[in-house]
N, C-alpha and C positions, 0 to 999 in steps of 0.2 A: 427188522424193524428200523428206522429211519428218526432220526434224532436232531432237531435242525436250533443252531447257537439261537441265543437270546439277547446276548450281547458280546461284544468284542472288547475283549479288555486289551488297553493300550501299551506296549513297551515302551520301559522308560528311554530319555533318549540312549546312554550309555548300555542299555541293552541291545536295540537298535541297531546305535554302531557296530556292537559286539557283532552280529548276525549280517551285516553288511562285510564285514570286513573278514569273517569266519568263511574261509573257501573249502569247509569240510562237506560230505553229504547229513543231511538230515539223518538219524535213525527214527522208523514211524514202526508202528505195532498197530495190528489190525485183529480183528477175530477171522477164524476162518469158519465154516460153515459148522466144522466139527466144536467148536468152542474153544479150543485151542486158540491162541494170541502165536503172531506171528510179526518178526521182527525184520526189518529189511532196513538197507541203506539207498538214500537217494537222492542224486543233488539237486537244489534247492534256490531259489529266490527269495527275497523277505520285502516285502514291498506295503507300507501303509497298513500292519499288525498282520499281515496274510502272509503265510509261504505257500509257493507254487511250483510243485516238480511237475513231473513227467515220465510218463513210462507207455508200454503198447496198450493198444484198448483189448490187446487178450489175455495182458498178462495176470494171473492170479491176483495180484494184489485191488487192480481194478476191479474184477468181477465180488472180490471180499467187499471191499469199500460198496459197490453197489449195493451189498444183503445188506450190510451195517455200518452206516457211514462213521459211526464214532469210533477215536483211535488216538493215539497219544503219539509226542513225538518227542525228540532230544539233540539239543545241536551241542555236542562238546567233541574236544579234542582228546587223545590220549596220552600226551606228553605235558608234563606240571609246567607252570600250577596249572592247578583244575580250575576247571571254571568251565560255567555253562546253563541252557536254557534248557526246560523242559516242563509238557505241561500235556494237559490234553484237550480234541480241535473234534472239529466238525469238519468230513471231508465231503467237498464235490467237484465231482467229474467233469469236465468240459472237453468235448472233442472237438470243438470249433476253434481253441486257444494251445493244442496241443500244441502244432507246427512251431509256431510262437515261442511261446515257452520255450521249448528244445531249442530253437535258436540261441536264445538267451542263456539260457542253462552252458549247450557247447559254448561261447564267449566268456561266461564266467570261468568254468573249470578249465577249460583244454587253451581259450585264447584266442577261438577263433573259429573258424569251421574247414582249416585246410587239411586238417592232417586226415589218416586215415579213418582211424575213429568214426571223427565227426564225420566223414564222408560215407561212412558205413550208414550209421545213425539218423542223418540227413536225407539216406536213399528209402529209407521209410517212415518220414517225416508225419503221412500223411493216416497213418495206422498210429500216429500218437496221442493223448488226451492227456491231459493238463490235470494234475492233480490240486487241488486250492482247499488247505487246510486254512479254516478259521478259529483260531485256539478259544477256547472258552475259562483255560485255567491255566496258570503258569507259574514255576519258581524258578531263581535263577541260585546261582552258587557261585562263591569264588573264592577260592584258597589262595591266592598270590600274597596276600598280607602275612598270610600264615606259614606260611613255606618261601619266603624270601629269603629269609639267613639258609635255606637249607639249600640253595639253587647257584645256579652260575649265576651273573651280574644280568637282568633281562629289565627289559623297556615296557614289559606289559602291563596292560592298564584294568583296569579292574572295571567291574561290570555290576557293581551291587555300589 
């Protein structure tokens, strides 16, 4: 069954920032056919309230998202303070925007597309599809205020 957003709620800007400036992978949860919720990591774009990975068009999570596009996602880090977004999106497929995407995606995470990685990655560019979560619900968290006296000396800015 197919579940398609109604509106796009906006991230504040300091949220935003957060997720521009956050070079972790997304965690998304999807259902699988069995009903079962299945959890994966994947790097991410956040561009205009949308994030946008990339993965094969045969990979299991693709074929899930096509039975049921609705699925939740989470961008935080694991080292304090905590802080972070999460919420749950309406996912769609695009394999016209994969190639794309993965370009982007390898220059965010890796730097580039020299190394071997990317060049692995790159040599099946064209079996890629564009994942484009459009969130329909979101909360964000952030303990830095609260766990400041309890940390080394850090510059980080808060996101609520």
């Amino acid at each position: 069954m197919l579940f398609f957003a109604l509106f796009l709620p906006m991230f504040t800007p300091a949220v935003a920032q957060f997720l521009q400036e956050t070079v972790i992978p997304l965690r998304l949860s999807c259902l699988t056919p069995s009903g079962w919720p299945m959890v994966l990591s994947l790097w991410y774009l956040h561009e205009n309230g949308r994030f946008y990975c990339a993965t094969s068009q045969k990979a299991k999570v693709a074929r899930y998202l096509r039975q049921n596009n609705r699925c939740a996602f989470e961008v935080a880090g694991d080292q304090p303070p905590y802080k972070g977004v999460r919420g749950q999106a309406i996912a769609t497929l695009d394999p016209q925007r994969g190639p794309e995407i993965l370009a982007r995606l390898l220059q965010r995470y890796l730097g580039g597309t020299d190394s071997p990685l990317a060049q692995q990655l790159l040599a099946r560019q064209e079996q890629e599809v564009a994942i484009i979560l459009e969130p329909t619900n979101h909360f964000t968290w952030d303990f830095t205020a609260r766990m400041r006296d309890s940390l080394p000396q850090t510059t980080a800015t808060s996101i609520n």
